[in-house]
C-alpha positions as CSV (number, residue, x, y, z in Angstrom):
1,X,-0.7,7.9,-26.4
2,X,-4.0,8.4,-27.8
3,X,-4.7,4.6,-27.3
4,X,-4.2,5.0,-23.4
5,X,-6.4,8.1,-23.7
6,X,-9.3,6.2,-25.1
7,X,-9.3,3.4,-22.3
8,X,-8.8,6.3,-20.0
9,X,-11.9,8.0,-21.8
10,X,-13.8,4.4,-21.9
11,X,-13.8,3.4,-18.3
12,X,-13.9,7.0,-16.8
13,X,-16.5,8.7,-18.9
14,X,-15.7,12.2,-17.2
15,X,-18.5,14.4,-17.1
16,X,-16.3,17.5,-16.4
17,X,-12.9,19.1,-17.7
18,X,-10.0,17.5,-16.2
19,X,-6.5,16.5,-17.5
20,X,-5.0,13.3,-17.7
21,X,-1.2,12.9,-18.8
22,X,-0.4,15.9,-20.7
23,X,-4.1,15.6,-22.6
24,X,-6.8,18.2,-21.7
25,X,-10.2,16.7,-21.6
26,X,-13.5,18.7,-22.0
27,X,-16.8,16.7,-22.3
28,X,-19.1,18.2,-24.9
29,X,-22.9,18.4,-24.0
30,X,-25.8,18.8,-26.4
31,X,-26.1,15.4,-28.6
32,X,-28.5,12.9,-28.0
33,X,-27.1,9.7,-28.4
34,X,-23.1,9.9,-27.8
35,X,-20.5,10.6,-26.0
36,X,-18.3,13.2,-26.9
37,X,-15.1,15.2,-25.6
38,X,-12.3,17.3,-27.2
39,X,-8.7,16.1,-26.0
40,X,-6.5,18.7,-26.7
41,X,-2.6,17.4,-26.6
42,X,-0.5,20.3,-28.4
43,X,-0.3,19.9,-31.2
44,X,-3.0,17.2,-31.4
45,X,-6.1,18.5,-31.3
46,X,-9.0,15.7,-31.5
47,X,-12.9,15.0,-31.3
48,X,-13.4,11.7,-29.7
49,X,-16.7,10.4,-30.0
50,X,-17.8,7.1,-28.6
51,X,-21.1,5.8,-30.3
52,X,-23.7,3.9,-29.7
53,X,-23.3,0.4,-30.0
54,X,-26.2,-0.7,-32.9
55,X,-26.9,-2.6,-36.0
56,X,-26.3,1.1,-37.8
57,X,-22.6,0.8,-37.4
58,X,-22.4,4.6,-36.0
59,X,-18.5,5.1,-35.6
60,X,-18.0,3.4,-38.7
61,X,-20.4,5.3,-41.0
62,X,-18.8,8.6,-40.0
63,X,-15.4,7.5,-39.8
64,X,-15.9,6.4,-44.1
65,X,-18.2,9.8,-44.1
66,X,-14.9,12.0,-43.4
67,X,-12.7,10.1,-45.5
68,X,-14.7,9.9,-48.5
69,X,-14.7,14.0,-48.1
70,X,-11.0,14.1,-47.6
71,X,-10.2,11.8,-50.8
72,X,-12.4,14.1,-52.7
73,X,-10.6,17.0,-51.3
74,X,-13.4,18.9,-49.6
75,X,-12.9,20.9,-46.3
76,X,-15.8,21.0,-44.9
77,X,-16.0,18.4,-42.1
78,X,-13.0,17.0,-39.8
79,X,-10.4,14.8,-41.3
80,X,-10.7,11.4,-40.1
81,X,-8.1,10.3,-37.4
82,X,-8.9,6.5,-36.1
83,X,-11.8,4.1,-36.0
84,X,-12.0,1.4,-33.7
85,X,-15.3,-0.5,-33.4
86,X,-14.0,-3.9,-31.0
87,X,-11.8,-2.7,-28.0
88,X,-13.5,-0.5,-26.1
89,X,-17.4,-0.8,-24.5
90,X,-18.4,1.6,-27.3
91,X,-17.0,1.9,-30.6
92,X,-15.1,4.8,-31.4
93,X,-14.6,7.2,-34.1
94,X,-11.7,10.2,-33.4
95,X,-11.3,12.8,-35.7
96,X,-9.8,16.3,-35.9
97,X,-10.9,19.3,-34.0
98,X,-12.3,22.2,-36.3
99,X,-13.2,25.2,-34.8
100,X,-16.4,27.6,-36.4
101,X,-18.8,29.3,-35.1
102,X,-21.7,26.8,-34.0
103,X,-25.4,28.0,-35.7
104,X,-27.8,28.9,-33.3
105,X,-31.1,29.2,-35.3
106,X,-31.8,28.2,-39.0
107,X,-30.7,30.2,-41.7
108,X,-32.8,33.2,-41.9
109,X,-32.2,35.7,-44.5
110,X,-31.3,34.6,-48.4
111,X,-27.0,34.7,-47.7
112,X,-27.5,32.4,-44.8
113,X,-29.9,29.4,-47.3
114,X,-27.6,30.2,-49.8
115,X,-24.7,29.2,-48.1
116,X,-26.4,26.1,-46.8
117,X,-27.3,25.4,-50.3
118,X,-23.4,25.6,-51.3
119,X,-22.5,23.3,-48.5
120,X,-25.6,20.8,-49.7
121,X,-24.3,21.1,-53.4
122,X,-20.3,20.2,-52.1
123,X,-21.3,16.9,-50.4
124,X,-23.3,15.7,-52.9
125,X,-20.7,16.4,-55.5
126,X,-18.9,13.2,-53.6
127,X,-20.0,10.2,-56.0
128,X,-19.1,6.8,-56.0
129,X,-16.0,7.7,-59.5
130,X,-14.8,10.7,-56.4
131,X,-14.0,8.3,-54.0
132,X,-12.6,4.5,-53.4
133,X,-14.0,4.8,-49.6
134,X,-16.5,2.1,-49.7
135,X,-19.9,3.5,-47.9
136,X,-22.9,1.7,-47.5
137,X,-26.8,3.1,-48.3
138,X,-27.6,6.2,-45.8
139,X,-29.7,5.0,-42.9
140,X,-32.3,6.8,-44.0
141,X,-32.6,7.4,-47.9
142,X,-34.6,5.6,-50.6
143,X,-35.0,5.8,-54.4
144,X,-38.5,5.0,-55.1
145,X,-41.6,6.1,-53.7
146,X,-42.1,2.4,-53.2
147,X,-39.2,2.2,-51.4
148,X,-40.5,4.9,-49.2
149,X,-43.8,3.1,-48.3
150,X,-41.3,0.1,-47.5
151,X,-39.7,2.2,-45.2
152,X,-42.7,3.5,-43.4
153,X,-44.2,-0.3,-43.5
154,X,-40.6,-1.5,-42.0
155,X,-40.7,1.2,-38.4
156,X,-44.8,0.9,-38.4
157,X,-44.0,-2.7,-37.9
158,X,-42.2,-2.4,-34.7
159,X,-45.1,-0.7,-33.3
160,X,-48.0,-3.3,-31.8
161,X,-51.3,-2.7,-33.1
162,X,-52.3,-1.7,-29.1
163,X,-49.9,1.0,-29.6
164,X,-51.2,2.7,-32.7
165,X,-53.8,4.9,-31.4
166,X,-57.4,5.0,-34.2
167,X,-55.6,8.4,-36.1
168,X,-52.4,6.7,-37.0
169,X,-53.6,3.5,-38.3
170,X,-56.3,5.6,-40.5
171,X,-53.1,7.5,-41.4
172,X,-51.1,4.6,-42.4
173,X,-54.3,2.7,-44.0
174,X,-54.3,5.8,-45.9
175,X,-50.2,6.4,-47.1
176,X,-51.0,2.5,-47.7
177,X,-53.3,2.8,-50.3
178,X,-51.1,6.0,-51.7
179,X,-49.7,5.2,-55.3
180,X,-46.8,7.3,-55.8
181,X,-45.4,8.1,-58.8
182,X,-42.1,6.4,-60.8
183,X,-39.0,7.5,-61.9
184,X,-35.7,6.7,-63.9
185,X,-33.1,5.8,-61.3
186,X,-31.7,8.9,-59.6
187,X,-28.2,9.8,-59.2
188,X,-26.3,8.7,-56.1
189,X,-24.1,10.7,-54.2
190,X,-23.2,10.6,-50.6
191,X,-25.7,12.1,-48.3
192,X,-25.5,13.1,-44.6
193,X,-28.9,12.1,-43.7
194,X,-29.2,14.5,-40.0
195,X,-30.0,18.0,-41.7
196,X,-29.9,19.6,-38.1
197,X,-28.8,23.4,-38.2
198,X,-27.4,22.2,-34.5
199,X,-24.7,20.2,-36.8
200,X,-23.5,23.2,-39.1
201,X,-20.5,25.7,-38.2
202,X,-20.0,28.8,-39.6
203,X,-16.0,29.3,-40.8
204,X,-15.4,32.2,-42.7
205,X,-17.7,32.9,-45.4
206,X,-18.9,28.8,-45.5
207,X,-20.1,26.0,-43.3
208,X,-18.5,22.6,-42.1
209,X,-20.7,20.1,-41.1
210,X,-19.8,17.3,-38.3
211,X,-21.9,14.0,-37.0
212,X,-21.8,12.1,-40.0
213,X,-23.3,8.4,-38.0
214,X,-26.4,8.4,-40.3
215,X,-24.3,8.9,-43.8
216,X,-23.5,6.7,-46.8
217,X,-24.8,6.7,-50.3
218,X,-28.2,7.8,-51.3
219,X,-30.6,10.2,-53.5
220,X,-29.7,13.4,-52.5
221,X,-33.0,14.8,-53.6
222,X,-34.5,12.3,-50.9
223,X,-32.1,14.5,-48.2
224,X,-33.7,17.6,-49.6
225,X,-37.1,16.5,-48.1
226,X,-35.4,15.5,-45.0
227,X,-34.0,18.4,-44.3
228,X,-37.3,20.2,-45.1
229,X,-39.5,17.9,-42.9
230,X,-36.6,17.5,-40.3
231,X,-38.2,19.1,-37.1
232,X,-35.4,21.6,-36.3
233,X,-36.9,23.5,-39.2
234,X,-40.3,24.3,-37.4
235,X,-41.5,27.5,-38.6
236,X,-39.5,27.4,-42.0
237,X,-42.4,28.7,-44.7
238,X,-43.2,26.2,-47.7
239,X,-41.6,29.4,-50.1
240,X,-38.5,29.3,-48.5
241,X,-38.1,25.7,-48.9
242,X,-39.9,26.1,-52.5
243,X,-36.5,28.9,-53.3
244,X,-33.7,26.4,-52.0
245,X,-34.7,23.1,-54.0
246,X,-35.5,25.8,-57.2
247,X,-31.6,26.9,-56.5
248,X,-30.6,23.6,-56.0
249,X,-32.2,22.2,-59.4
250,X,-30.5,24.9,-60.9
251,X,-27.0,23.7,-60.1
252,X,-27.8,20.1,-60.7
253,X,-30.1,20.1,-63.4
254,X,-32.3,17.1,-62.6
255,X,-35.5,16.7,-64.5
256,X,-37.0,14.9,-61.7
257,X,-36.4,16.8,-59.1
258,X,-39.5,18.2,-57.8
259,X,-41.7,14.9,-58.6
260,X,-39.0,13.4,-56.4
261,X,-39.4,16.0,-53.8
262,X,-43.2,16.0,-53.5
263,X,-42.9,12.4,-53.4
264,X,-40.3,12.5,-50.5
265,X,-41.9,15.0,-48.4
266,X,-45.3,12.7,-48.0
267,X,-42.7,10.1,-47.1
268,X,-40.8,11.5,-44.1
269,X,-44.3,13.5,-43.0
270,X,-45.5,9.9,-42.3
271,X,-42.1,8.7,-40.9
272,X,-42.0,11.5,-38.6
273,X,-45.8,10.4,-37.3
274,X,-44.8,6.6,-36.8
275,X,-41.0,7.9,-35.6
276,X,-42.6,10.1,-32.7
277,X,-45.3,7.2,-31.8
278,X,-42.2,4.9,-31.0
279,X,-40.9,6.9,-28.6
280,X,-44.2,6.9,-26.4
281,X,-43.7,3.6,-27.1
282,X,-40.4,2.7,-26.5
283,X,-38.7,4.6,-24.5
284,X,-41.0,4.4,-21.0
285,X,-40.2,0.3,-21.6
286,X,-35.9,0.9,-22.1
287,X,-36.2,0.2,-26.1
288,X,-34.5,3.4,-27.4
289,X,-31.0,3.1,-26.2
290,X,-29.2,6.3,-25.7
291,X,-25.8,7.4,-23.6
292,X,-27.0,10.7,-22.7
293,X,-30.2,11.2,-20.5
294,X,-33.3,13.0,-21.9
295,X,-34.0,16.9,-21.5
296,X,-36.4,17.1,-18.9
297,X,-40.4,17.7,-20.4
298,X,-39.0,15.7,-23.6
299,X,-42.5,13.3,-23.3
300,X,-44.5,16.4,-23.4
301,X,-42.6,17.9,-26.2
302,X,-42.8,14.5,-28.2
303,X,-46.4,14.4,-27.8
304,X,-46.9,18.1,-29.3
305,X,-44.3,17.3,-32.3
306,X,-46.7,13.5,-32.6
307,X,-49.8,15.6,-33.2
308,X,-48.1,17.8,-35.1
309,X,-46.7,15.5,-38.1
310,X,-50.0,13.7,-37.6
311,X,-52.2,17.0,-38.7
312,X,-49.5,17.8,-41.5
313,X,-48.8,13.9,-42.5
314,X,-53.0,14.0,-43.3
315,X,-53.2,17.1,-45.1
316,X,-50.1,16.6,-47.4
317,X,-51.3,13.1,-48.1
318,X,-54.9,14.2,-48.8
319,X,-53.2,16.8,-51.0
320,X,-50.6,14.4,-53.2
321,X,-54.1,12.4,-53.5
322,X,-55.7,14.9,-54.8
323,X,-52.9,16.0,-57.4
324,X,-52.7,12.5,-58.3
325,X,-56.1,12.6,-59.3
326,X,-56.1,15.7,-61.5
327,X,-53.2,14.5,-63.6
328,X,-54.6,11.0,-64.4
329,X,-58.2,13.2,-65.0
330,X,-56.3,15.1,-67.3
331,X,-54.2,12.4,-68.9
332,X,-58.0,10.6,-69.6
333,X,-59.4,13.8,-71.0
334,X,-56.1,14.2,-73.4
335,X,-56.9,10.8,-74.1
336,X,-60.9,10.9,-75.6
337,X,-59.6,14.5,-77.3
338,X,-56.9,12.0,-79.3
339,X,-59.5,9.3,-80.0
340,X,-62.5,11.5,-81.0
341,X,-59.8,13.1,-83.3
């Protein structure tokens, strides 16, 4: 049944409720990339999202997302139900139905961050001894501030110089000659990589997350300064974010934390910069392949979020610069004091 459902599903895509041998389809709107539709078959009681078809291995990501979570005994995302990447146009990931209260903002009063800090805290207590689910690196996550620049160096690259207006290659000339700062290797836990509120749901007293494409293994601290830089979070004060990753250290007690954090942040301020420049570059020539159309205005509105990350990306940089520079000045003054003494 729920084979004949997904060719049904394949070579129709409805765009409005309908039902189709017993199932009750409703197409759900909102998401940028994929196609997705609750199929309602009593008892059966489904998410069916087909993904795009990409070198990121969408359906299959979230598919080992969900059952690394279940083996680990966590409820806070849908259980896994079938994965099937070949036999239809898209590949396709089904998974159970949960029903919560969607967010509608970002958390806004102390209960609400806490809560998302709980939830934050329960999927990275998924590590690689919790599960035999074998998940590859988050799309985006690195471990090293080097690793960072490679990241930035890796999407700036897909950009032709003729395409990198005079303020982002000073910016990237700039992050390039940044030296960040090293670290043991940090723990590795799953992450989910999209820290959008528009993926939480409130149920009970707790939140389930769901869109799990981007997930895999990672540096959970790194998903920390996604989430903070993520654009959903416009308007989010440096204090607030300052209280969650000081509540967050607290439960994990990692000495590295907030060098790791201020490190990150710089990170995915210029990733954002070189991320919103691709789009005015690649979507007017059909190189950003999506199954749902854009919101109308969305050029404007990636311009405005462009200048944005570029004025923040600059400051923050000029700032971890100038950090930097005090702690080596101070390292060199510890350094005569020793040698005059």
């Amino acid at each position: 049944m729920l084979a004949s459902l997904l060719q049904h599903l394949n070579i129709t895509r409805p765009t409005a409720s309908q039902n189709w041998r017993g199932w009750h389809i409703l197409p759900i709107t909102g998401g940028a990339n994929n196609l997705v539709y609750r199929v309602t078959h009593r008892p059966e009681d489904y998410a069916v999202k087909f993904t795009v078809r990409d070198e990121r291995d969408r359906a299959g990501r979230e598919y080992a997302a969900l059952s690394a979570l279940q083996q680990a005994g966590l409820h806070i995302a849908p259980e896994p139900i079938w994965l099937d990447r070949d036999r239809y146009t898209q590949p396709v990931v089904v998974q159970s139905w949960i029903d919560g209260e969607a967010l509608d903002r970002p958390p806004h009063n102390d209960a609400e961050w806490m809560t998302l800090l709980e939830h934050y805290c329960a999927i990275h207590s998924v590590t690689p001894s919790r599960t035999a689910v074998a998940l590859t690196t988050g799309v985006l996550n690195v471990s090293s501030g080097e690793a960072g620049k490679a990241l930035v160096r890796e999407h700036a690259g897909k950009l032709p110089r003729e395409a990198q207006a005079g303020p982002l290659r000073d910016l990237l000339a700039r992050f390039e000659g940044w030296s960040p700062p090293a670290w043991p290797a940090p723990p590795r836990t799953l992450v989910r990589v999209d820290g959008n509120w528009r993926n939480f749901l409130r149920r009970g007293g707790n939140l389930a997350s769901v869109d799990w494409e981007y997930s895999g293994w990672g540096d959970p601290v790194f998903e920390l300064s996604e989430l903070a830089v993520h654009p959903a979070y416009k308007g989010v004060s440096n204090s607030r974010w300052n209280q969650f990753t000081t509540a967050y250290d607290q439960r994990r007690d990692d000495p590295t934390l907030a060098l790791r954090v201020q490190t990150y942040t710089t990170i995915m301020l210029v990733w954002w910069v070189v991320r919103w420049a691709r789009y005015l570059y690649e979507v007017p020539l059909g190189l950003d392949t999506r199954l749902v159309g854009r919101a109308e205005g969305w050029l404007a509105e990636v311009e405005r979020q462009y200048h944005r990350y570029l004025a923040q990306a600059e400051a923050h940089l000029i700032g971890a610069g100038r950090t930097r520079r005090r702690k080596l000045g101070g390292a060199a003054r510890r350094g005569q004091r020793h040698t005059s003494g």
